[in-house]
TORKOL-4160 file (C-alpha; in steps of 0.2 Angstrom, whole numbers, padded with zeros to 4 digits, m for minus):
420
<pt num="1" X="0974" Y="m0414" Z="1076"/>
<pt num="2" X="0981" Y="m0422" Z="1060"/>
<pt num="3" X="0996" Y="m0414" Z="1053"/>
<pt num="4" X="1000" Y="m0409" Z="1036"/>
<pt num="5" X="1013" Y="m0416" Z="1025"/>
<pt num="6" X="1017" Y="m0400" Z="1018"/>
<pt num="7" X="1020" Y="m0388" Z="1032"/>
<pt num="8" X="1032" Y="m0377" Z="1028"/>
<pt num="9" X="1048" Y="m0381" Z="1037"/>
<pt num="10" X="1057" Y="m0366" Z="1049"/>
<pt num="11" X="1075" Y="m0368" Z="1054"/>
<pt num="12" X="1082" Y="m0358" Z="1069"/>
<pt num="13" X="1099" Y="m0358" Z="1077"/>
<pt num="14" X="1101" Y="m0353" Z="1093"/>
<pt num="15" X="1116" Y="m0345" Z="1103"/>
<pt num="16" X="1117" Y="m0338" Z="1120"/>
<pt num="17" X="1131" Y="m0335" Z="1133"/>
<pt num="18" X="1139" Y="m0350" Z="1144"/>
<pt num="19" X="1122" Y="m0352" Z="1158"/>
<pt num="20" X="1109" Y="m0343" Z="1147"/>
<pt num="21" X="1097" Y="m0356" Z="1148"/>
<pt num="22" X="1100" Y="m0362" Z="1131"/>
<pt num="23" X="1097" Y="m0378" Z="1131"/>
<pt num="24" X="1082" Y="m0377" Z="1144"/>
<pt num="25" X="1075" Y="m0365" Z="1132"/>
<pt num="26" X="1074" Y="m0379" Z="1117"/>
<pt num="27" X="1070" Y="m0391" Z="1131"/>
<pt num="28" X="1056" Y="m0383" Z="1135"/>
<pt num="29" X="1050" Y="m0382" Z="1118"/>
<pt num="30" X="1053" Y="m0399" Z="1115"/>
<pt num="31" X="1042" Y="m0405" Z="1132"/>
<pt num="32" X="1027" Y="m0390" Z="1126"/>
<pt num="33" X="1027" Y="m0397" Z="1109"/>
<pt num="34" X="1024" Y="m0415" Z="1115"/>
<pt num="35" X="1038" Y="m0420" Z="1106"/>
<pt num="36" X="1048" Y="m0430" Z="1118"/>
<pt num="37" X="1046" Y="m0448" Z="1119"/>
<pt num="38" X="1039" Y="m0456" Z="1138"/>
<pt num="39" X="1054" Y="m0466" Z="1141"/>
<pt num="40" X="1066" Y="m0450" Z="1138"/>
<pt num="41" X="1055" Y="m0441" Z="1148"/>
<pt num="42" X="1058" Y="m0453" Z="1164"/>
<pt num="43" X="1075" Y="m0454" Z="1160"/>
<pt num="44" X="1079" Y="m0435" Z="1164"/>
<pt num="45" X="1068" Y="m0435" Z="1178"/>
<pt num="46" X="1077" Y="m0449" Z="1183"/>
<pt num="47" X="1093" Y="m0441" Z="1181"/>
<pt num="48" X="1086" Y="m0424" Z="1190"/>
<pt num="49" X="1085" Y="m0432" Z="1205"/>
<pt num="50" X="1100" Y="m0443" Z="1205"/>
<pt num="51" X="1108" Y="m0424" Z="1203"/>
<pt num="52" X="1098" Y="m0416" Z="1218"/>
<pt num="53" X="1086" Y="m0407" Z="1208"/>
<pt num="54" X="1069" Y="m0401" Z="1213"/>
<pt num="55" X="1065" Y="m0399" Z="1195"/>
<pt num="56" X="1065" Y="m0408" Z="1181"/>
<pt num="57" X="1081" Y="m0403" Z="1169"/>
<pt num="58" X="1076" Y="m0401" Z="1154"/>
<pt num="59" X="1090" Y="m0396" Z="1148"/>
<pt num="60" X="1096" Y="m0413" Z="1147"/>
<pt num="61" X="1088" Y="m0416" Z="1132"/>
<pt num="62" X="1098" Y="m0406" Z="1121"/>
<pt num="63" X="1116" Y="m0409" Z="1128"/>
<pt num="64" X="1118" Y="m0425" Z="1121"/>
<pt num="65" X="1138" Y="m0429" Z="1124"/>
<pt num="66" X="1144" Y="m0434" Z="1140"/>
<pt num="67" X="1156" Y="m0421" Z="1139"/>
<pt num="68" X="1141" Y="m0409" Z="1139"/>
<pt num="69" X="1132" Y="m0418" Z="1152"/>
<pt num="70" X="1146" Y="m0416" Z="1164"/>
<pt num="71" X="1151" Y="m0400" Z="1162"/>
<pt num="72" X="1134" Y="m0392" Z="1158"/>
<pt num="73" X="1136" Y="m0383" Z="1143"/>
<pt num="74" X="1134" Y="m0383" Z="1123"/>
<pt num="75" X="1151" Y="m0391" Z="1113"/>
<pt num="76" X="1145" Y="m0398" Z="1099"/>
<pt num="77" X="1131" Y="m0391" Z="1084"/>
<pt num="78" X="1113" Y="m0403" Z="1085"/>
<pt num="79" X="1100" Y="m0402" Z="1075"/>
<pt num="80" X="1084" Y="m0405" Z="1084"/>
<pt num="81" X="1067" Y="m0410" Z="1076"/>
<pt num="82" X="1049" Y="m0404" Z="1081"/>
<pt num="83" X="1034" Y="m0399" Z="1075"/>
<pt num="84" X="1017" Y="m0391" Z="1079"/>
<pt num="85" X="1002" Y="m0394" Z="1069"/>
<pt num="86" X="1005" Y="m0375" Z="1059"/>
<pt num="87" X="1024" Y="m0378" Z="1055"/>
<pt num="88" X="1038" Y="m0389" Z="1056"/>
<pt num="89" X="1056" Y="m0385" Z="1064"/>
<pt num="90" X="1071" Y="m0390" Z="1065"/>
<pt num="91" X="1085" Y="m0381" Z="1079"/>
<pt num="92" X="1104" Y="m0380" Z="1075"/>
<pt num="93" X="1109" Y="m0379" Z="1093"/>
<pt num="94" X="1125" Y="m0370" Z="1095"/>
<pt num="95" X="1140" Y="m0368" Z="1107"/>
<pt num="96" X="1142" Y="m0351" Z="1118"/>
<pt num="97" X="1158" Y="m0353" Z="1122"/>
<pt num="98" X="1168" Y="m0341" Z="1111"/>
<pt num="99" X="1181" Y="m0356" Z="1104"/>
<pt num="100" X="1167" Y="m0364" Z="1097"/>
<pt num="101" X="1162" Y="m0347" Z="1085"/>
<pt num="102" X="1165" Y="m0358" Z="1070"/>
<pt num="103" X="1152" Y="m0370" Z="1076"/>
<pt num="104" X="1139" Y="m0354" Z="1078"/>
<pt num="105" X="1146" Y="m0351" Z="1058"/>
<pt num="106" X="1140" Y="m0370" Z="1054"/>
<pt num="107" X="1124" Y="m0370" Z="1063"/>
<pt num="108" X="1116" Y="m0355" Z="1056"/>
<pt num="109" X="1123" Y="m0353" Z="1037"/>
<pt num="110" X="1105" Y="m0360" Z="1033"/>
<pt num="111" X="1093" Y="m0353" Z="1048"/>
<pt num="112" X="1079" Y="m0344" Z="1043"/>
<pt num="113" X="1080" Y="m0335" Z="1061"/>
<pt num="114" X="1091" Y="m0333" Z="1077"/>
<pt num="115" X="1087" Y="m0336" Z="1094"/>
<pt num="116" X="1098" Y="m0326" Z="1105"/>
<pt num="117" X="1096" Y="m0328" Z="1123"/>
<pt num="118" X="1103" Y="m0317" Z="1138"/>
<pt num="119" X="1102" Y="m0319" Z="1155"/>
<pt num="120" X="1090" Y="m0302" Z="1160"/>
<pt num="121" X="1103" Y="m0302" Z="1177"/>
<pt num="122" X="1117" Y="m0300" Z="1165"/>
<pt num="123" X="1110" Y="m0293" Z="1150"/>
<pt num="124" X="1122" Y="m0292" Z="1136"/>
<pt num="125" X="1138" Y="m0300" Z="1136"/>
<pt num="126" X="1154" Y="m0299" Z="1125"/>
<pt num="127" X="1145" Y="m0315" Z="1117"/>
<pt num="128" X="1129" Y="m0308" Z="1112"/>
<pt num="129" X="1139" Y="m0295" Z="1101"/>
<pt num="130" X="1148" Y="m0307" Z="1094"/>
<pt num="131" X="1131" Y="m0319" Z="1091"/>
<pt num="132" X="1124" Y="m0304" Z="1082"/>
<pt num="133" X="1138" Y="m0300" Z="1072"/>
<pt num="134" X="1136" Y="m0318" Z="1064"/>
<pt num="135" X="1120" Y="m0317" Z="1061"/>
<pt num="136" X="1123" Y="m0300" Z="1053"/>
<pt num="137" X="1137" Y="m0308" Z="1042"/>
<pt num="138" X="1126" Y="m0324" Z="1039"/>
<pt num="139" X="1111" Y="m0313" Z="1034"/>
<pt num="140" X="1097" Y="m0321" Z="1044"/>
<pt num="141" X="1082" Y="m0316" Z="1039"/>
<pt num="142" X="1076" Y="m0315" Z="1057"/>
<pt num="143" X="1084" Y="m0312" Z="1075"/>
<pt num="144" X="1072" Y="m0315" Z="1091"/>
<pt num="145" X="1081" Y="m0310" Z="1108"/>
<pt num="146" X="1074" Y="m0320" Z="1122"/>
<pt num="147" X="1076" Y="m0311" Z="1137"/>
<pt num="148" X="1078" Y="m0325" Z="1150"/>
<pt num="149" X="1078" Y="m0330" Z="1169"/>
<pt num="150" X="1064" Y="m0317" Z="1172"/>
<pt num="151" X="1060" Y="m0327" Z="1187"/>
<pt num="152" X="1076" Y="m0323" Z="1196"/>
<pt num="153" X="1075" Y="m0304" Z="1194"/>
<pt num="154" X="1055" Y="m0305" Z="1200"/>
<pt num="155" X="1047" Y="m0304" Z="1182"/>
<pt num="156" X="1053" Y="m0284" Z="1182"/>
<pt num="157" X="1046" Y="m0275" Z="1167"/>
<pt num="158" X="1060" Y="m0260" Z="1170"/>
<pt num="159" X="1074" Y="m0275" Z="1169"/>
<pt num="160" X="1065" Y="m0281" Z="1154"/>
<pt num="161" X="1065" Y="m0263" Z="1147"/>
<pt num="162" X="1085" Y="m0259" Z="1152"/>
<pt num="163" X="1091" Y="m0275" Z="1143"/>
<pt num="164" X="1081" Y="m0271" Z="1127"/>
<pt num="165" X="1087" Y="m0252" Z="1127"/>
<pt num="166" X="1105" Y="m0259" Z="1129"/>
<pt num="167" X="1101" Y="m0270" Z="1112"/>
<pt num="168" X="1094" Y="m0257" Z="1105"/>
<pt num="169" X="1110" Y="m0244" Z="1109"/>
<pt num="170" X="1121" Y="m0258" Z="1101"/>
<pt num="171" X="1110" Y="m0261" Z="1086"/>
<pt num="172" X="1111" Y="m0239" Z="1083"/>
<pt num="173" X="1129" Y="m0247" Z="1075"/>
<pt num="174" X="1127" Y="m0246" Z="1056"/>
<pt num="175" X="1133" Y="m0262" Z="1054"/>
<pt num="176" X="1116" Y="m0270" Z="1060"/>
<pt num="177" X="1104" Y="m0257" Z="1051"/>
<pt num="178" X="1095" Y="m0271" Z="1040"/>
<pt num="179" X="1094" Y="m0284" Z="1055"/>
<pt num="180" X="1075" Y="m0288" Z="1060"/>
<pt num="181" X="1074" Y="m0291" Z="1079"/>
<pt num="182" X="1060" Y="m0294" Z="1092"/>
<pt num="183" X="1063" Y="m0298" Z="1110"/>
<pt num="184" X="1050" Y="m0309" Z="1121"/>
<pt num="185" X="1056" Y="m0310" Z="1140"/>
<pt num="186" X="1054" Y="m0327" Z="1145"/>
<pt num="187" X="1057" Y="m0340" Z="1158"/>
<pt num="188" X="1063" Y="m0355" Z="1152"/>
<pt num="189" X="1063" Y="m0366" Z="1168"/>
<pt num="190" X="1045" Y="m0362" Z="1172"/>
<pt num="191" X="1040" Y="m0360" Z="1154"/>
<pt num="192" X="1032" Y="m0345" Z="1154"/>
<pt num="193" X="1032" Y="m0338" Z="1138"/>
<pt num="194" X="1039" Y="m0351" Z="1130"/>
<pt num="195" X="1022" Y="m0359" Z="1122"/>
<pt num="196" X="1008" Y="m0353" Z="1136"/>
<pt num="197" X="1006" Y="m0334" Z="1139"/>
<pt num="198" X="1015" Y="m0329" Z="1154"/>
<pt num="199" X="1006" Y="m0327" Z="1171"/>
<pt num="200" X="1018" Y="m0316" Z="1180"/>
<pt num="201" X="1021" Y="m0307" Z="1167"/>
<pt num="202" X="1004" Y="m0297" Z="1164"/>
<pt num="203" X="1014" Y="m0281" Z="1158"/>
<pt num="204" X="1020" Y="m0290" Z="1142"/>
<pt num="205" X="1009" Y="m0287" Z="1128"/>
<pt num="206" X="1016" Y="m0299" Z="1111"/>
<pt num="207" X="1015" Y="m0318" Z="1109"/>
<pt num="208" X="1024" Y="m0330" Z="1117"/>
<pt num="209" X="1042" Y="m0340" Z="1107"/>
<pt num="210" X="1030" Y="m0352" Z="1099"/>
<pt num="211" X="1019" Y="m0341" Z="1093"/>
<pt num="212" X="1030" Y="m0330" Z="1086"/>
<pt num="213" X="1040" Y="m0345" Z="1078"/>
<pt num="214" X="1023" Y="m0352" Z="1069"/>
<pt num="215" X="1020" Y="m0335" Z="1062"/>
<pt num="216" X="1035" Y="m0329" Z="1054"/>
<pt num="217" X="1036" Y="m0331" Z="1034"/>
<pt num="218" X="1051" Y="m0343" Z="1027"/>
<pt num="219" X="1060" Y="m0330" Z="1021"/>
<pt num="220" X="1053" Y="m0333" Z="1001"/>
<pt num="221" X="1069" Y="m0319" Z="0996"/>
<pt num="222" X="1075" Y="m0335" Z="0987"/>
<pt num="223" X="1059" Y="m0336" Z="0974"/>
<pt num="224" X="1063" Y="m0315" Z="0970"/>
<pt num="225" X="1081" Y="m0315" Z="0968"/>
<pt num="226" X="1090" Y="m0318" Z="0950"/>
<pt num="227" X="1086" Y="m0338" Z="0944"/>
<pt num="228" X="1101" Y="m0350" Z="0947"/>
<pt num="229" X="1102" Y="m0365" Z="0941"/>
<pt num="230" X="1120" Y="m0376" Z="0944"/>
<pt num="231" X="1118" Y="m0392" Z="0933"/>
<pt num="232" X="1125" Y="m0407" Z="0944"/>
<pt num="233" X="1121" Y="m0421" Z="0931"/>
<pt num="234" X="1120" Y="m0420" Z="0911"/>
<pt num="235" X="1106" Y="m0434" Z="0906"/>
<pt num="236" X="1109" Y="m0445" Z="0893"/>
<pt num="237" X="1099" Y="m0460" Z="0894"/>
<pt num="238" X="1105" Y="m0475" Z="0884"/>
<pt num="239" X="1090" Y="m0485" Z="0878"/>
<pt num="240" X="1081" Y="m0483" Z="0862"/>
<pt num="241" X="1064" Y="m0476" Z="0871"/>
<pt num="242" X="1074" Y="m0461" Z="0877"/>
<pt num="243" X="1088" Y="m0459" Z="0861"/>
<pt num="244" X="1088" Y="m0443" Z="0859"/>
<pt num="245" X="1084" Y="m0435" Z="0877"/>
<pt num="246" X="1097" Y="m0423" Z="0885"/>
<pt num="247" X="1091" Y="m0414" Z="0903"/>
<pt num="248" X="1103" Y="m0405" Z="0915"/>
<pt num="249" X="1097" Y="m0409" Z="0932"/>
<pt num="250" X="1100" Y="m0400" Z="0945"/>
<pt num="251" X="1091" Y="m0389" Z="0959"/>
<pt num="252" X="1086" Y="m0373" Z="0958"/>
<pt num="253" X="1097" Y="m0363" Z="0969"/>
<pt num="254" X="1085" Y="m0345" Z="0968"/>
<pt num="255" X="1072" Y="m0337" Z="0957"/>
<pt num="256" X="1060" Y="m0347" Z="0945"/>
<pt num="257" X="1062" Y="m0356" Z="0928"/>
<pt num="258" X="1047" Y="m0355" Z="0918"/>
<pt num="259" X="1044" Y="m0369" Z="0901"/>
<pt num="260" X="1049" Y="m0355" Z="0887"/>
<pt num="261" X="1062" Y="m0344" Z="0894"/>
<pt num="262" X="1076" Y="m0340" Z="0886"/>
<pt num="263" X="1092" Y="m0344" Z="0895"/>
<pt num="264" X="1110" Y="m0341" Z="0897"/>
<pt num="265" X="1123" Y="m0355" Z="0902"/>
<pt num="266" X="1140" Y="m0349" Z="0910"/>
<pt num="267" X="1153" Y="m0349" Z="0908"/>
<pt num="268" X="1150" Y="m0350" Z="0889"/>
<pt num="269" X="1136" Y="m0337" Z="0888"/>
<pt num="270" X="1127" Y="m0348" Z="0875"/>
<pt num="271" X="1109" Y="m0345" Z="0875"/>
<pt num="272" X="1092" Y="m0358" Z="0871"/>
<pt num="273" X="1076" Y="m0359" Z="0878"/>
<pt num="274" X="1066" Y="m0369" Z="0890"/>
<pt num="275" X="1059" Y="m0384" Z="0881"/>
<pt num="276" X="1052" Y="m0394" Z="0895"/>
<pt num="277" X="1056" Y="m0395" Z="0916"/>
<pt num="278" X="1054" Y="m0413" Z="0921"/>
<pt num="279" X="1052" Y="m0417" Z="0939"/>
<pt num="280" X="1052" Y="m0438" Z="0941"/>
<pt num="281" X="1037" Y="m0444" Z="0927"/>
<pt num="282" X="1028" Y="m0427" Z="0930"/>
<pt num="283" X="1030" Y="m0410" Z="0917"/>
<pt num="284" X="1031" Y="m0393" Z="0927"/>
<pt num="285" X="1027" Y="m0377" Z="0917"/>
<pt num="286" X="1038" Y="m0368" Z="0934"/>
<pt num="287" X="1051" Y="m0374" Z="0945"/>
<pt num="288" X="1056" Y="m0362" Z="0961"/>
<pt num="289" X="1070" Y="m0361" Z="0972"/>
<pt num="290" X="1077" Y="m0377" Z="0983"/>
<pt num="291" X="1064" Y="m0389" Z="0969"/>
<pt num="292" X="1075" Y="m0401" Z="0959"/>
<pt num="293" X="1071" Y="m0404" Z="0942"/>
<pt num="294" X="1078" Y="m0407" Z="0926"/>
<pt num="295" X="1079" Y="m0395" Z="0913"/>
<pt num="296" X="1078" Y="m0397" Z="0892"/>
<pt num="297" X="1082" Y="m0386" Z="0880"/>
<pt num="298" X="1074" Y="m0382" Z="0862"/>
<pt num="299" X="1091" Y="m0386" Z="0855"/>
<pt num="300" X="1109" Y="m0391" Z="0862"/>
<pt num="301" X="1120" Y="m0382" Z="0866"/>
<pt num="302" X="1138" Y="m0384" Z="0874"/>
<pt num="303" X="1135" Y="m0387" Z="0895"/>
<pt num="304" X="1145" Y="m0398" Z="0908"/>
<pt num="305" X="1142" Y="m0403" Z="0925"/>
<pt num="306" X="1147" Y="m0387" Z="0936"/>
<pt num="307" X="1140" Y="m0373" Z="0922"/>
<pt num="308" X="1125" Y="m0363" Z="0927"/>
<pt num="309" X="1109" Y="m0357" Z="0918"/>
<pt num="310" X="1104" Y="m0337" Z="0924"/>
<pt num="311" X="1089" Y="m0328" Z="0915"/>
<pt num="312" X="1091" Y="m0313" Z="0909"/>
<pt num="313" X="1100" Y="m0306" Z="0925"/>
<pt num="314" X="1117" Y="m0302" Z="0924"/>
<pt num="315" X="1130" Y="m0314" Z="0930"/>
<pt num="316" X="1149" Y="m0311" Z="0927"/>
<pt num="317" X="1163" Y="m0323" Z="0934"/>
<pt num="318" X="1176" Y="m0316" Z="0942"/>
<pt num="319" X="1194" Y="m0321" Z="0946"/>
<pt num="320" X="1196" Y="m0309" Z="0958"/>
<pt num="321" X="1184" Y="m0313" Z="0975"/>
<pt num="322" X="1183" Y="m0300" Z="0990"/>
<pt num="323" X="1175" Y="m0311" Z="1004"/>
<pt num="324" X="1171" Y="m0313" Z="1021"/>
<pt num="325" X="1181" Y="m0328" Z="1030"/>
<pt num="326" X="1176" Y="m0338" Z="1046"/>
<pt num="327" X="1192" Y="m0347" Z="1049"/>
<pt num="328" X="1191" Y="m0365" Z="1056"/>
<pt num="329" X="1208" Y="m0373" Z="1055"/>
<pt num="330" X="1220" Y="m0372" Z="1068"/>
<pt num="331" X="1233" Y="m0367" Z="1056"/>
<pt num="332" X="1231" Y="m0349" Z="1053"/>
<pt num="333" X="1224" Y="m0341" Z="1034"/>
<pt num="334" X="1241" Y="m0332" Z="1029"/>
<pt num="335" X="1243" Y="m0320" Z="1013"/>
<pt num="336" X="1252" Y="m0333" Z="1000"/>
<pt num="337" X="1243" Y="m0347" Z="1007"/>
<pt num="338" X="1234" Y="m0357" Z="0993"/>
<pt num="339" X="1219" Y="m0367" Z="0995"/>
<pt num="340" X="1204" Y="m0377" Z="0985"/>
<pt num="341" X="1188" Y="m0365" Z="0985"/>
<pt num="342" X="1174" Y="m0377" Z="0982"/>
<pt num="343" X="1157" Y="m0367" Z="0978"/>
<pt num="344" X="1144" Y="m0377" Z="0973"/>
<pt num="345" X="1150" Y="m0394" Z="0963"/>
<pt num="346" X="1165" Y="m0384" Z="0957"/>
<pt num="347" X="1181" Y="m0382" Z="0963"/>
<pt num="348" X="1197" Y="m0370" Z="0958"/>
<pt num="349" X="1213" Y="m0366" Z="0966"/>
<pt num="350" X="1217" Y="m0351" Z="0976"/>
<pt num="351" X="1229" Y="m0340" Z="0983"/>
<pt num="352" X="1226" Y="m0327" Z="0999"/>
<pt num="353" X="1231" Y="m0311" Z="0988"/>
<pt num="354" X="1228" Y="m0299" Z="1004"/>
<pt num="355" X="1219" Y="m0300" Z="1022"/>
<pt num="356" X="1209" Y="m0283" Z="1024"/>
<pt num="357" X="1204" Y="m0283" Z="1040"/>
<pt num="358" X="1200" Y="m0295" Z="1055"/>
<pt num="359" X="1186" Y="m0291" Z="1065"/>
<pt num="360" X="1184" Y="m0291" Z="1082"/>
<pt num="361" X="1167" Y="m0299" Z="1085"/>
<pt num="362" X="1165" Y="m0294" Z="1104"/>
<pt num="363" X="1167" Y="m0275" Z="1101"/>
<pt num="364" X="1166" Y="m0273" Z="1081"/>
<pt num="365" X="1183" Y="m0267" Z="1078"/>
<pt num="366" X="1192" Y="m0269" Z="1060"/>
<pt num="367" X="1210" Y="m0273" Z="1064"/>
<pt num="368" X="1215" Y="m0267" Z="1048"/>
<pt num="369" X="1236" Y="m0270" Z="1052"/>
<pt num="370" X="1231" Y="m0290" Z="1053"/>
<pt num="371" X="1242" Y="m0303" Z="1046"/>
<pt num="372" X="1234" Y="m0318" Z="1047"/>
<pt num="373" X="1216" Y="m0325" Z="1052"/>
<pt num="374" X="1215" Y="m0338" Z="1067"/>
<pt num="375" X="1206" Y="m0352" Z="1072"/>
<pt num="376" X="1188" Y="m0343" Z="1075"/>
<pt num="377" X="1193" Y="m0329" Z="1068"/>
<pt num="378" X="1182" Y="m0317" Z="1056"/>
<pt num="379" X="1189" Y="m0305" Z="1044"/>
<pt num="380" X="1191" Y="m0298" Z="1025"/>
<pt num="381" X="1202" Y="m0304" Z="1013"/>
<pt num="382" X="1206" Y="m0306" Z="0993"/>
<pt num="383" X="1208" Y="m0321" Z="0986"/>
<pt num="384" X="1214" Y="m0324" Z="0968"/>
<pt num="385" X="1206" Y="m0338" Z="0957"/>
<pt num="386" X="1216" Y="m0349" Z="0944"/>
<pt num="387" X="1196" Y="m0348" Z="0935"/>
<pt num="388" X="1182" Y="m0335" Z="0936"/>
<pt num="389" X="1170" Y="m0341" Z="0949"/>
<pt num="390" X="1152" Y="m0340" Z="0945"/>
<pt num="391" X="1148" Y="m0332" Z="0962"/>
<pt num="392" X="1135" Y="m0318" Z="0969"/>
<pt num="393" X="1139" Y="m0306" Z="0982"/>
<pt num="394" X="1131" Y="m0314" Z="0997"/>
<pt num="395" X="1121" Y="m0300" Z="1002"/>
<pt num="396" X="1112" Y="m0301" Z="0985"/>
<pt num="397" X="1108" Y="m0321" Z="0985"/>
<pt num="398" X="1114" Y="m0330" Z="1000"/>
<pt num="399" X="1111" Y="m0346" Z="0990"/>
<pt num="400" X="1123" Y="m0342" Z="0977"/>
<pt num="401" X="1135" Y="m0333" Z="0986"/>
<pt num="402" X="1143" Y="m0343" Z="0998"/>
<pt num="403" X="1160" Y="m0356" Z="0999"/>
<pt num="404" X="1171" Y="m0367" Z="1009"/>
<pt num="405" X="1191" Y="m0366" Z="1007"/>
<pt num="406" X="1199" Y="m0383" Z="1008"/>
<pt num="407" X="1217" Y="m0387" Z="1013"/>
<pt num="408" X="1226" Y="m0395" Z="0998"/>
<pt num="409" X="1237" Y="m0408" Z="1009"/>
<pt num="410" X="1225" Y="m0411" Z="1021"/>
<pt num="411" X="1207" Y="m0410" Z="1012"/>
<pt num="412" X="1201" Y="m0402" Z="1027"/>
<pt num="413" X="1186" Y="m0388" Z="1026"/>
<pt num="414" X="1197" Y="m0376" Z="1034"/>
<pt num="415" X="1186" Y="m0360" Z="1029"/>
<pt num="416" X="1168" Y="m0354" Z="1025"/>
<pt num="417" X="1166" Y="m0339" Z="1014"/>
<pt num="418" X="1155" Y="m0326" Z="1009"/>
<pt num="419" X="1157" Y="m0315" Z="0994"/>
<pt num="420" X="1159" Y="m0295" Z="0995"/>
C-alpha cells in the first residue's frame, strides 16, 4: 500500500521502570511495522544467540550505546522513526532510572502522548508516579498505560484489573484530574497486543498499542488557543524588483492568522492589519499553528526580531514569572542565583527571587521549607526579569509558555521552565 506524504505525524515518549520491557515494547513495534532493515535484523538475532537466548531480543534495537547494551537499560533519550500506512511516528525513548528524570523532561516536552509501562508482576512503582507527574506537568495531551509481561503472571484478567484500580486510586489525586489515560495489557516479548489482537488474552475487549496509536487525534489544541506569532527575521530584500517589501517571518507558534486581521505587536502594542501571508512564491489567505510564513502588513510599523504579533487576545509581559523548574545542572538552583532565560529567540537576565516548593515526584509531596532545587529535581519558584517576558502560562498554550535557564559563565542549559 503506497503511503501518503502527508500523514499526520504522532510523537510518543515512553518511560517505564528499570526491566519494564521498554525497549522491547518499541522493538516490537519497530519489527510489526516492518520497519527494521534485513541486515539489522540478522544482527540482533545474531547477537541473541551469542547471548544464550532462545529468542530474539528485540530490545536491542533501541539501546543503541554500548553502555546500554551492557548493562541492559535505557541512558540516553532516542528518537526512533516508523510509520504505518495511517500515520507517521516518531518515539522519544526515555531513561527509567530516576537520575536521568531530566532526560524524561527533554524527551517528552513535545509528545503528543505517553507510553507508561509497568511490570503487571509489580504493578506501580515509585517511578511510574514520578513518570505521571511529568507528563502531568508537561501537559501531554494523552497517557497510555501498558500493562506488561502478561505472559508471566498467565494472561490474568484479575492482575490486569488490580494494577489498573491501583492507577486509578493514584489518579483520584487532584493533581492528575485533566490527564487522559487508557491502559491495554500487553506482552511485549510475544507481541501480543502490541500490533495483532491478543490470543490469550480473549477477556480484553479495546484495540491493540498500534491501533490505538493510529487513532488518536494530534492534539489540534494548538489551532484553538490565542494566535502567536514570534518574528525571527525582518525581510528586507535589496533589489529594485522587491524595493519596498518588508515581511516578518517567522512560524506560527498557536492559533491562525487570517489575510485582513488586525494585529497587535509586543511589546510596542502597535496595531496594523494583515496585508498579505507569503509562504515560498505561494499567497496563503490563513496560516495555522507550527506553518512558517511571512507576514506583511498594510502599513509599517515599529517590529524587531524577538517581538510578537497576538490577535485580539490579551497578552501582557510580565517581569515577574511564577514557574515550574526541571533542574538539570549539577550545580543546585539557589535563591540569588542569576541566569539567562531564553524563550523563544529572546533572551533576558534573571535572578531566582524565591523557591516555593520542590516536589517530591515519587509520593507528590511539596517540600515547601526547600532551599535549593538539585540535579533532577522539580519544584516552584519566582524568578525576576531585567524585561517583561512575552510569555503564557503554560497550561493555557504549551507553545508559548515554555523556557530554558542558561548559566551565564558556563552557557549551559541548566534548566527547563514552565510558566504558572
Amino acid at each position: 500500500m503506497a503511503i501518503s506524504k502527508n500523514k499526520e505525524v504522532l510523537r510518543i515518549a515512553t518511560a517505564g521502570s528499570v526491566d519494564d520491557g521498554k525497549s522491547t515494547l518499541i522493538g516490537r513495534l519497530l519489527y510489526e511495522t516492518n520497519s527494521i532493515t534485513t541486515d539489522k535484523l540478522l544482527a540482533i538475532e545474531e547477537s541473541s544467540r551469542r547471548k544464550g537466548l532462545g529468542y530474539t531480543d528485540l530490545s536491542l534495537l533501541t539501546d543503541g550505546l554500548v553502555a546500554e547494551r551492557e548493562q541492559g537499560i535505557t541512558i540516553d533519550v532516542a528518537h526512533i522513526y516508523f510509520s504505518t500506512p495511517k500515520r507517521k511516528f516518531i518515539i522519544a525513548d526515555t531513561p527509567g532510572h530516576v537520575e536521568y528524570t531530566r532526560n524524561m523532561v527533554t524527551g517528552a516536552s513535545n509528545a503528543d502522548v505517553s507510553i507508561v509501562l509497568v511490570d503487571a508482576r509489580n504493578g506501580l512503582a515509585e517511578q511510574t508516579h514520578r513518570h505521571l507527574y511529568i507528563s502531568h506537568l508537561l501537559k501531554v495531551p494523552k497517557v497510555i498505560v501498558c500493562v506488561n509481561k502478561m505472559d508471566l503472571v498467565d494472561y490474568d484478567e484479575d492482575r490486569f484489573n488490580e494494577v489498573v484500580q491501583d492507577f486509578k486510586n493514584l489518579l483520584g489525586n487532584d493533581t492528575f484530574k485533566n490527564l487522559s489515560i487508557d491502559f491495554i495489557p500487553v506482552s511485549s516479548l510475544h507481541g501480543e497486543n502490541i500490533a495483532n489482537d491478543a490470543r490469550q488474552m480473549g477477556w480484553y475487549k479495546g484495540d491493540n498499542l498500534l491501533e490505538v496509536l493510529e487513532n488518536i487525534e494530534v492534539h489540534p489544541d494548538t489551532k484553538n488557543k490565542p494566535a502567536r506569532f514570534p518574528v525571527q527575521l525582518v525581510i528586507r530584500p535589496k533589489s529594485d524588483d522587491f524595493h519596498d517589501y518588508r515581511g516578518y517571518a517567522g512560524k506560527v507558534a498557536s492559533g491562525t492568522f487570517s489575510k485582513g486581521d488586525t494585529i497587535r505587536a509586543l511589546p510596542s502594542g502597535m496595531t496594523a492589519r494583515i496585508q498579505s501571508i507569503d509562504q515560498f512564491e505561494d499567497s496563503l489567505e490563513h496560516a495555522e499553528a507550527t506553518e512558517s510564513v511571512t507576514i506583511r502588513l498594510d502599513h509599517d510599523i515599529d517590529i524587531s526580531r524577538g517581538d510578537m504579533l497576538v490577535k485580539d487576545e490579551e497578552l501582557r509581559g510580565s517581569k515577574d514569572l511564577v514557574s515550574n523548574i526541571c533542574w538539570m545542572d549539577n550545580a543546585p538552583l539557589v535563591n540569588g542565583k542569576t541566569y539567562k532565560l531564553q524563550h523563544g529567540v529572546n533572551e533576558t537576565r534573571v535572578k531566582v527571587a524565591g523557591i516555593n516548593f520542590r516536589v517530591e515526584t515519587s509520593n507528590l509531596i511539596k517540600d515547601e521549607t526547600a532551599t535549593e532545587l538539585g540535579l533532577n529535581d522539580v519544584g516552584q519558584v519566582t524568578l525576576k526579569s531585567s524585561k517583561a517576558v512575552l510569555i503564557d502560562r503554560y497550561e493555557e498554550n504549551r507553545a508559548n509558555g515554555a523556557f530554558i535557564l542558561i548559566d551565564e559563565f558556563t552557557n549551559s542549559t541548566v534548566g527547563v521552565g514552565f510558566a504558572s
